[in-house]
LUMDREN-445757 format. One record per residue (C-alpha): residue in three letters; x, y, z. Coordinates in steps of 0.25 Angstrom, whole numbers, plus 2048, in hexadecimal, padded with zeros to 3 digits. Example, Ala and Ser with C-alpha at 12.3 -4.5 7.8 and 13.67 -1.06 7.14 Angstrom:
BEGIN
Ala8317EE81F/Ser8377FC81D/
END
This chain:
BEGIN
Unk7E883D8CB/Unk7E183C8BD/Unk7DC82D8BE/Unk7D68348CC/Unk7D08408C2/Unk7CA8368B8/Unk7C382D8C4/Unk7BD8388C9/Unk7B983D8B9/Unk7B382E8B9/Unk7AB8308C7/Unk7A483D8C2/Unk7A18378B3/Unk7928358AF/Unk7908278A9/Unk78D82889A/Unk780821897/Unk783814891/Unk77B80788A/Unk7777FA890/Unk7827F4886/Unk78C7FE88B/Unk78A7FD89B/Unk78A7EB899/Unk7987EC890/Unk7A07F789C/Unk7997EE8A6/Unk7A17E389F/Unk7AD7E989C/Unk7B07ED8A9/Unk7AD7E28B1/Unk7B57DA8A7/Unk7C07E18A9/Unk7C07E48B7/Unk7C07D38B9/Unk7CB7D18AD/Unk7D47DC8B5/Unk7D17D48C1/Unk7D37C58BC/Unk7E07C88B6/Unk7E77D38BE/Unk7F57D08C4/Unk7F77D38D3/Unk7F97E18D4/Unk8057E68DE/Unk8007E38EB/Unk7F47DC8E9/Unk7F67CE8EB/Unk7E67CB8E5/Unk7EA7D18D9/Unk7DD7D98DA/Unk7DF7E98CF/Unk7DD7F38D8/Unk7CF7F78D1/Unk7CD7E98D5/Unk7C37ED8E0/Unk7B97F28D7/Unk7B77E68CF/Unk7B67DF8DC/Unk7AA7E68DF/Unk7A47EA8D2/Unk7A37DC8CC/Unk7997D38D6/Unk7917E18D4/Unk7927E18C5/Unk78F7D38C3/Unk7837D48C9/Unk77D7DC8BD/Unk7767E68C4/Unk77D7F08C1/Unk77E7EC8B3/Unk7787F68A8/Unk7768008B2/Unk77B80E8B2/Unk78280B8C1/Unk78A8018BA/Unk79080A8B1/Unk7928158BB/Unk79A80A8C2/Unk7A18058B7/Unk7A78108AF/Unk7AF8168BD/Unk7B58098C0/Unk7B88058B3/Unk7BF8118B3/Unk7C78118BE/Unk7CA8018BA/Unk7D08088AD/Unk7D98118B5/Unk7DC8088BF/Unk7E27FE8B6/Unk7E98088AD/Unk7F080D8BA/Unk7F47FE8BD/Unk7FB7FD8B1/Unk7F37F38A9/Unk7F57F189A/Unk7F17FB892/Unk7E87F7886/Unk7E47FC877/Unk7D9804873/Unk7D57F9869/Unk7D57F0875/Unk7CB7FA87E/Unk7C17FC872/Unk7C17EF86B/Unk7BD7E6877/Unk7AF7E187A/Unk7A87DC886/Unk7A77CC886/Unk7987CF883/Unk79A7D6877/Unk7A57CC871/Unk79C7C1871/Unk7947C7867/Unk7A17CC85E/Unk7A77C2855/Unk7B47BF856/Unk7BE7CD854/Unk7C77CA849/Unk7D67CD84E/Unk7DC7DA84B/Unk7E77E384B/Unk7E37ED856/Unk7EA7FB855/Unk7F17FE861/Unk7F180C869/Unk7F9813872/Unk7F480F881/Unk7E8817886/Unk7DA81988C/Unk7CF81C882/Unk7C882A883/Unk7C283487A/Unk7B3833879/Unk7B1826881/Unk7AD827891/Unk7B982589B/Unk7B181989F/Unk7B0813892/Unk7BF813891/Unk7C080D89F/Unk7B680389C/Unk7BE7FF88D/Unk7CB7FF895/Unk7C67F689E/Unk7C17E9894/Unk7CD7EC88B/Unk7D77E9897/Unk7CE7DD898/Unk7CE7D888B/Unk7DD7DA88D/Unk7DE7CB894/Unk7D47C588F/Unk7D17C487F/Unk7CB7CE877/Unk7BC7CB875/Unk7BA7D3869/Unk7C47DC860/Unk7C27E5854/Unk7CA7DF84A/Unk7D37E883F/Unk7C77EC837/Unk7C27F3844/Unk7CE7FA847/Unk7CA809845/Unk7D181383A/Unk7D681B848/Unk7DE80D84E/Unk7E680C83F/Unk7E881B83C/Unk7E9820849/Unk7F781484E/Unk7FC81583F/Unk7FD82683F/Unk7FF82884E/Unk7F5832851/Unk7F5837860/Unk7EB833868/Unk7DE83D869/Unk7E284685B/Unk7D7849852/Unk7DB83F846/Unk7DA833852/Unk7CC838858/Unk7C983A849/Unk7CD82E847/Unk7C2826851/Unk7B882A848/Unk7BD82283D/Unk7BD815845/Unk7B980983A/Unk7AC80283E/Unk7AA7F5846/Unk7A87E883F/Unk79C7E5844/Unk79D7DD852/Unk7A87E3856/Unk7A97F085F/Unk7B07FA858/Unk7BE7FF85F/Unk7BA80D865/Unk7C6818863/Unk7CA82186D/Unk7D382D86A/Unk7DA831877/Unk7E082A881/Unk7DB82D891/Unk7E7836894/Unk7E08348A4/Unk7E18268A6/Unk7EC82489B/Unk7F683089E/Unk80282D899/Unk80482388B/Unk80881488F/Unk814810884/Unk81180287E/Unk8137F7886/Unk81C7EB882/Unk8127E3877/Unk8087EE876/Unk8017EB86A/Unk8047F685F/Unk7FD7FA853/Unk7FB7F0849/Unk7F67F183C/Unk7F77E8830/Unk8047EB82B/Unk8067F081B/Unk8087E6812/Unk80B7ED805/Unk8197E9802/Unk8237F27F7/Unk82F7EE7F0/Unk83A7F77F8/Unk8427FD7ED/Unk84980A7F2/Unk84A8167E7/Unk8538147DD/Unk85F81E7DF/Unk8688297D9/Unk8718217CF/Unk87D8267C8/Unk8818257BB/Unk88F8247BB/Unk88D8177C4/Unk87F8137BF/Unk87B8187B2/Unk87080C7AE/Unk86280D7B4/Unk85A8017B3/Unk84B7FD7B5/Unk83E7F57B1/Unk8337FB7AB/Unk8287FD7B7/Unk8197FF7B1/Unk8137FA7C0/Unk8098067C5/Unk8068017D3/Unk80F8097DC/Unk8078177D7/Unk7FB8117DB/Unk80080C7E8/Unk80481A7EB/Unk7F88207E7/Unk7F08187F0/Unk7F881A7FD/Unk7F682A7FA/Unk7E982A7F8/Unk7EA821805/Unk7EE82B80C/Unk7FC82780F/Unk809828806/Unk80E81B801/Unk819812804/Unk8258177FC/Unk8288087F8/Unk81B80A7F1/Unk81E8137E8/Unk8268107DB/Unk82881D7D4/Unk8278157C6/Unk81B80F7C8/Unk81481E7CC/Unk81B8237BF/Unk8158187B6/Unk8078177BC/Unk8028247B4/Unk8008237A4/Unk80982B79C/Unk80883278F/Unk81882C78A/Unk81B82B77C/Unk81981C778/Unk81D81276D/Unk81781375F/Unk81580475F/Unk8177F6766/Unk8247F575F/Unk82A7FE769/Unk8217F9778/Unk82580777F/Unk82D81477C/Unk83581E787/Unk83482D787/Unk840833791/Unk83D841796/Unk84B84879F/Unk8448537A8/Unk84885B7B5/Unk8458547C2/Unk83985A7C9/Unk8408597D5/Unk84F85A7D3/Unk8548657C9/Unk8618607C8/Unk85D8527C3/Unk85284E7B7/Unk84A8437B4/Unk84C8397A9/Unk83C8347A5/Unk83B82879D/Unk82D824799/Unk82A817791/Unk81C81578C/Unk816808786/Unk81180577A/Unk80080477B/Unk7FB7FA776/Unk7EC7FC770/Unk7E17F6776/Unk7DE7EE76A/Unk7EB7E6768/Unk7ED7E2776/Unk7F07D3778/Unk7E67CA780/Unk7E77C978E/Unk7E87BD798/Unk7E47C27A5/Unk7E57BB7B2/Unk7E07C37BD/Unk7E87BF7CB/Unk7E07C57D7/Unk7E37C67E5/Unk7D77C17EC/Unk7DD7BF7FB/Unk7D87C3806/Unk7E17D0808/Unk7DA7D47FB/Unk7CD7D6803/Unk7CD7E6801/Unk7C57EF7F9/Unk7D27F27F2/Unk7D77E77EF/Unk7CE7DA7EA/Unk7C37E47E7/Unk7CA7ED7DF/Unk7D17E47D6/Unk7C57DF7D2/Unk7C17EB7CD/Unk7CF7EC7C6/Unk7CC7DF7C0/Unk7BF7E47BA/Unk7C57EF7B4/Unk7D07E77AC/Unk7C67DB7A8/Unk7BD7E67A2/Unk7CA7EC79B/Unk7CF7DF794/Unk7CB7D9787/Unk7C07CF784/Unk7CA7C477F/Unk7D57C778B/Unk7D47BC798/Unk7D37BE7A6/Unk7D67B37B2/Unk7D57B67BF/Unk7DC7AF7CA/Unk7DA7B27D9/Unk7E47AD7E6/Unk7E07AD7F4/Unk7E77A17FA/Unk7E679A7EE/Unk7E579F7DF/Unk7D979A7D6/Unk7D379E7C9/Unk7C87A77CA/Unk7C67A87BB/Unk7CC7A07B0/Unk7CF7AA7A2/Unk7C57B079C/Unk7C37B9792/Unk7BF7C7795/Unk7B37C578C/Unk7AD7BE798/Unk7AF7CB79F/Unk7A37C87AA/Unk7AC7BA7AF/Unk7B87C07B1/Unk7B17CD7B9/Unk7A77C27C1/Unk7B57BA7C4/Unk7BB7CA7C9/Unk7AE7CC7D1/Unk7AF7BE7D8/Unk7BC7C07DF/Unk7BC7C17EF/Unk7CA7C27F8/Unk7CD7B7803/Unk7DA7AF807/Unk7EA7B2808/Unk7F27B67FA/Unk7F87A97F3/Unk7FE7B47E8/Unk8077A97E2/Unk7FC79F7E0/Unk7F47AB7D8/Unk7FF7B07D0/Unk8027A07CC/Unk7F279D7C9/Unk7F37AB7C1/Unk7FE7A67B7/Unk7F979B7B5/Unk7ED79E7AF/Unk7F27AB7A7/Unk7FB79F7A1/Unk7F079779D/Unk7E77A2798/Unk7F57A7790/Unk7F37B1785/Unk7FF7B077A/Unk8037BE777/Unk7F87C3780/Unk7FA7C978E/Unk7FA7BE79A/Unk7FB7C37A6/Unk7F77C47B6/Unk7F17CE7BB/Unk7F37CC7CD/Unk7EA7D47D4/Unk7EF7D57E4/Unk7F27DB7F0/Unk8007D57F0/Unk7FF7CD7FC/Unk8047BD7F9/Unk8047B7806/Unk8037A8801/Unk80B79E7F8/Unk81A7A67F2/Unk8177B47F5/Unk8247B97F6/Unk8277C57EA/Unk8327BB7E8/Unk82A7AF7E7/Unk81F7B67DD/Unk8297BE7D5/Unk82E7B17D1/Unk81F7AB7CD/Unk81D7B67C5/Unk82C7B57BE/Unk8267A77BA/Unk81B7AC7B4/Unk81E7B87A9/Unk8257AD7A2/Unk8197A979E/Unk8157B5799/Unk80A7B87A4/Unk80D7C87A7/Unk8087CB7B7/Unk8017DB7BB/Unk7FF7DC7CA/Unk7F57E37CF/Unk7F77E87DF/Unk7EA7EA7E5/Unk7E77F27F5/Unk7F07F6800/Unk7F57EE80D/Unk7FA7E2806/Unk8007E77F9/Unk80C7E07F7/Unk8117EA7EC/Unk8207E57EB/Unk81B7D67E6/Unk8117DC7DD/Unk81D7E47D7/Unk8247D77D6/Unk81A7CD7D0/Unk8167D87C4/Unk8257DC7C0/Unk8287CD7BF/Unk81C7CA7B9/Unk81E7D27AD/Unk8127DC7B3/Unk80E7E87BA/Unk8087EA7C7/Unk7FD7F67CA/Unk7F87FB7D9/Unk7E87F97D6/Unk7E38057E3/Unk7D68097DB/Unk7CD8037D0/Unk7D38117C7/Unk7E080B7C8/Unk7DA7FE7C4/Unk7D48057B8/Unk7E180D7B3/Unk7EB7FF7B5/Unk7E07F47B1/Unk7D87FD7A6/Unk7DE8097A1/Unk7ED8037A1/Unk7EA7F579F/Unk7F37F3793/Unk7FF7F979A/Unk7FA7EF7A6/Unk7F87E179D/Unk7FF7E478F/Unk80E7E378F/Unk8167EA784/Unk8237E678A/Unk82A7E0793/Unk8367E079D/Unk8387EF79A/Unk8447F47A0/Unk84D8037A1/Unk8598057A2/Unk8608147A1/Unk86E8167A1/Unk8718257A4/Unk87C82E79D/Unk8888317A7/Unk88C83D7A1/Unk87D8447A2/Unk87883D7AD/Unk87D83D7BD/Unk8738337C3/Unk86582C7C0/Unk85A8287CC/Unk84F81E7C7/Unk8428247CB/Unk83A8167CF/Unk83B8097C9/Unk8438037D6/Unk83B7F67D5/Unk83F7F57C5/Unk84F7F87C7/Unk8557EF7BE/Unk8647EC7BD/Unk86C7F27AF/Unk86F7E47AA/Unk8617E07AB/Unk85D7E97A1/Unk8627E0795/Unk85E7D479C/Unk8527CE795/Unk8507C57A0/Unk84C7CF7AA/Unk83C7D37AE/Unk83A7E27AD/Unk82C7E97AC/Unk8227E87A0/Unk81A7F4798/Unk80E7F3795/Unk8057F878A/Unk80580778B/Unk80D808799/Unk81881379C/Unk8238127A5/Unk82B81F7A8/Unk83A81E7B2/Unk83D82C7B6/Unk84E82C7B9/Unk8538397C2/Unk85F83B7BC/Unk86A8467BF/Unk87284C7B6/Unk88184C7B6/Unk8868587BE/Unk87A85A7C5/Unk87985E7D3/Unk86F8547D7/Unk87B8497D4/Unk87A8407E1/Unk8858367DE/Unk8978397DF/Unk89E8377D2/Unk8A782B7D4/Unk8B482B7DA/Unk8BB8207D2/Unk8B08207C6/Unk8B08267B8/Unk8A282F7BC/Unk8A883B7B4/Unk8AA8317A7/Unk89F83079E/Unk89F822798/Unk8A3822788/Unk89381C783/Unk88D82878C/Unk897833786/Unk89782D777/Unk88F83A770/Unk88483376C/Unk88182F77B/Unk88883C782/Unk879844783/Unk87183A788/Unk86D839797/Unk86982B796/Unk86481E78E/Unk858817791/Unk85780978E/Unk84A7FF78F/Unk84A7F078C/Unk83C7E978A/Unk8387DC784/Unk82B7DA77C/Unk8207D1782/Unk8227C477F/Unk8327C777B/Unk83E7C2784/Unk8487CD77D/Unk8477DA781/Unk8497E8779/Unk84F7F677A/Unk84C803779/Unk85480D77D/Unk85281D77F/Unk85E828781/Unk85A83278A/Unk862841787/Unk86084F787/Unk85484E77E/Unk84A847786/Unk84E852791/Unk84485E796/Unk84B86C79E/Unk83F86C7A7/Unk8348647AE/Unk82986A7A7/Unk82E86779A/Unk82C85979C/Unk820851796/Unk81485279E/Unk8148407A2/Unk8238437A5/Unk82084D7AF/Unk8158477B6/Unk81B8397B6/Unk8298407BD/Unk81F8467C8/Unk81A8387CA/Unk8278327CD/Unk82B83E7D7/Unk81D8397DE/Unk82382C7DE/Unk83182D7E4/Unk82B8387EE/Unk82182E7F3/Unk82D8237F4/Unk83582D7FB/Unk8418307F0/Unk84A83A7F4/Unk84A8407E6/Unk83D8487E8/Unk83E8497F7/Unk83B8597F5/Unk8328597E9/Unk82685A7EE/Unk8198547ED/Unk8138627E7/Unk81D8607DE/Unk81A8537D9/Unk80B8577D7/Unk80F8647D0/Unk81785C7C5/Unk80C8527C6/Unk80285E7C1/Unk8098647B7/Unk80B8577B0/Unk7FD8517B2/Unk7F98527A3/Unk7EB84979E/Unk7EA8407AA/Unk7DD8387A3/Unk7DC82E7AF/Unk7DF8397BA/Unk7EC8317BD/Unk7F683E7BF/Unk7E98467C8/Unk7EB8397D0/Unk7F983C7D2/Unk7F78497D4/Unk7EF8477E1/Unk7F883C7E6/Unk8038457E7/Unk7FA84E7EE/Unk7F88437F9/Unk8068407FA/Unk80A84D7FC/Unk80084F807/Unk801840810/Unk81284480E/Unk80F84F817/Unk807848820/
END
């Protein structure tokens, strides 16, 4: 009865006026359709000629058509849009396959293709089965219908490739908007522009509940939605957990200066979308902001540690145990020459504004930062690697820019045969007492020669023997391979920095470019060992990726991080004090948990809550050094507020952190919370660095209530 009702609808409708180009591509389309459906149709049930049964009206209308007579002319589209019509509801009835949007609006007539060059192929976005409707004409619908089911057996004349695909096909599969709400008909508005040649995909908001009543599930081998898939890889390091002290008194880690995880997280916020968890590495969001920590008077001693033991801010029955190391500054005048290499990434996956474009901006901004007597080589891989520019003083300033300016993306990503080509020449272009290093600019995608993290942790082992330090420098989104960017700077004796705008090139290639190319020491490692009889249990906040085991500490032979000049590292431990009611762990059974051992109750130890320990070596030295700080009632303050301004707004950091990687901890400290502590504790914030924090939070706080 309703396909009865939208006949007789047809039957009364008043042709729109429409162009000669219009009338000649229907005329086409339907008659092409009508003799495909024809030509290809199996014998329907009782029919031994295998004729549809709309099969009469092709019978009679082709001879007439064919003649031409009737083409162009307003009685040809009087004729065509009814049957068109009723050819679409026929074959909807009979069960024939049902087809995609992209399939109805990307076709072309056979005249039109031949003009179009050839479509390159893309990922259509498929959509749940139905009719276009909305503003087009029932006829047009009928008319697209009927050359998509064509172009259903024979090979597609023309297709939009993925760089036609509209916003609406992406964003409408990804957030599963209904069909016909006011974001999807918002969305055809937003359709991206048609490379030229190719007829842009036309969007239809709702599906023709009349001819389509009732949704038709996906067929065995329907396509479904395919989008490029993410590439951005993270190392999987779960949070570290809730030890106790009795079992597990020693806490032991690397020193982490790396700042790329923070501006990761930034740049998925400001996104629009909250970051992947395995993203985020609380240390790395701590140590991006500059702190005001007591430092050493002189080089004699490269860092000193202030430990602050406050309330938790989101726990009253634990406290936070605050360690800050800063780095002795060396002064501009009396740094050491510098042998540069510059390794970039010039494949063709680096082809976007914020990748290849971008870092040569960076680049500019270090050149124009460096010293008239420092060097700079720059090496390129794409495929194959080659030397772009041989060392050259920074006095010829104009070269090494010309050389920047000159570089262009193209090719697959030979990583290994770069990084190989890079040492190299740092080791001819060796500076003796100087700083040697290479500088990799990527997107992190090694697709040619050993590109396992495996295979390149081991090259890059091979290499800081010589002397030859390593900074990665990650570079766009899509491809970013953030766990083997992690890898090749810790074993390169480096750091690696999320470069998202030319700002954050400016503060890690200018303003903090002796804490990013002038080591002070190297293979710094913490260890902790907490007092029994004070405290119950410790939680490591961050530094998952730098767990180190206890005998490692002493062991000369093992990498750990480097500091740079000026750097400061901060490790915050939750700790819980004995008898607390936060205590998560059962004293033992068959264990001597109620005995404190003889060194902790000797009385020169009995009030300390704990030791801290580091282990460095000086550059150029095999030997490492200690220095040790006790922690006691003395470094202690009754209330959150009584801590030091930097203390504070670093422990709001870290509660972003582990509430963005989902940790339990601060499950119900909010994110108003956060940005209140964040406020209060803002201080001088020259560069606008903590406002920046200020209005991330914000955003987190808003897309988590999405």
């Amino acid at each position: 009865m309703t396909v009865d009702k939208e006949l007789d609808k047809l039957s009364r409708l008043t042709p729109p006026a429409a162009t000669p180009e219009a009338r000649t591509r229907a005329l086409a389309a339907a008659m092409q359709a009508f003799d495909t459906a024809e030509n290809n149709a199996t014998a329907a049930q009782g029919n031994a000629k295998g004729w549809r049964q709309s099969s009469i009206i092709n019978w009679i209308w082709s001879p007439a058509m064919n003649k031409k007579f009737l083409a162009g002319s307003a009685l040809a589209t009087l004729l065509v849009i009814p049957a068109a019509g009723y050819l679409a509801i026929e074959l909807t009835r009979n069960g024939l396959p049902i087809i995609d949007q992209t399939e109805i609006a990307g076709n072309l007539s056979k005249s039109e293709a031949s003009k179009q060059p050839a479509a390159t192929t893309g990922q259509p976005v498929a959509v749940a089965p139905q009719i276009p409707a909305g503003n087009v004409s029932l006829a047009e619908q009928s008319v697209a219908v009927a050359q998509a089911l064509q172009d259903k057996e024979a090979p597609a004349l023309a297709k939009p490739d993925a760089s036609q695909t509209s916003e609406y096909d992406a964003n409408a599969a990804l957030t599963n908007k209904p069909e016909g709400s006011a974001a999807a008909l918002g969305a055809t508005k937003r359709a991206a522009p048609a490379a030229p040649g190719i007829v842009p995909q036309r969007q239809f908001a709702e599906p023709m509940a009349a001819i389509a009543p009732s949704p038709v599930p996906p067929a065995e081998g329907r396509m479904q939605m395919q989008l490029d898939p993410n590439r951005e890889r993270f190392a999987n390091a779960a949070a570290n957990p809730i030890k106790s002290v009795a079992t597990d008194p020693v806490s032991t880690f690397s020193a982490d200066v790396d700042s790329a995880s923070y501006a990761f997280v930034r740049r998925s916020l400001t996104g629009g979308a909250m970051p992947d968890p395995l993203s985020v590495r609380v240390e790395e969001m701590i140590n991006y902001f500059p702190y005001d920590w007591p430092g050493p008077n002189n080089a004699d001693q490269p860092f000193k540690a202030t430990v602050t033991v406050m309330p938790t801010p989101w726990n009253r029955d634990t406290e936070l145990m605050h360690v800050a190391i800063k780095g002795y500054d060396i002064a501009p005048a009396t740094t050491p020459r510098a042998n540069l290499v510059f390794l970039i990434d010039v494949s063709g996956s680096m082809d976007e504004p914020d990748k290849l474009p971008l870092l040569k901006s960076a680049f500019r901004l270090m050149v124009n930062r460096l010293k008239a007597d420092d060097t700079v080589s720059i090496v390129t891989y794409a495929g194959n690697a080659g030397t772009v520019l041989a060392p050259t003083r920074v006095a010829e300033k104009s070269k090494i820019l010309s050389a920047i300016d000159r570089l262009e993306p193209g090719g697959s990503t030979g990583g290994a045969e770069g990084i190989e080509a890079a040492y190299d020449l740092a080791k001819q272009g060796f500076v003796k007492d100087g700083v040697n290093r290479v500088m990799l600019a990527t997107d992190g995608d090694f697709n040619v020669g050993p590109s396992s993290d495996g295979d390149l942790k081991r090259i890059i082992e091979e290499k800081r023997k010589d002397g030859i330090f390593l900074t990665v420098l990650g570079f766009g989104r899509g491809n970013l391979n953030d766990s083997l960017m992690q890898t090749l700077a810790q074993n390169g004796n480096g750091s690696a920095a999320y470069i998202d705008t030319l700002a954050e090139a400016q503060k890690t290639l200018v303003e903090e470019a002796g804490s990013t190319l002038f080591p002070i020491a190297s293979d710094v490692k913490f260890q902790v060992e907490f007092n029994p009889e004070r405290i119950a249990e410790y939680r490591l906040i961050g530094y998952e990726t730098r767990a180190l085991n206890r005998e490692d500490f002493n062991n000369d032979r093992v990498d750990a991080g480097d500091i740079g000049s000026g750097h400061s590292v901060t490790a915050i431990y939750e700790i819980t004090p004995k008898g607390s009611p936060a205590v998560m762990n059962d004293d033992l059974r068959y264990g001597a948990a109620d005995k404190v051992p003889a060194e902790a109750s000797d009385s020169a130890h009995h009030g300390e809550l704990a030791f801290v320990k580091m282990r460095y070596k000086r550059p150029g030295e095999d030997k490492s050094a200690l220095i040790t700080t006790p922690v006691n009632d003395g470094n202690a303050v009754a209330t959150v507020d009584a801590a030091p301004q930097d203390v504070r707004f670093s422990v709001a950091v870290a509660a972003f952190g582990q509430k963005l990687s989902h940790v339990a901890a601060v499950d119900t400290y909010s994110y108003q919370a956060i940005a209140d502590l964040a406020a209060a504790s803002r201080g001088t914030d020259t560069f606008g660095y903590r406002s920046d924090f200020l209005g991330l939070v914000r955003l987190a706080d808003g897309l988590s209530q999405r």
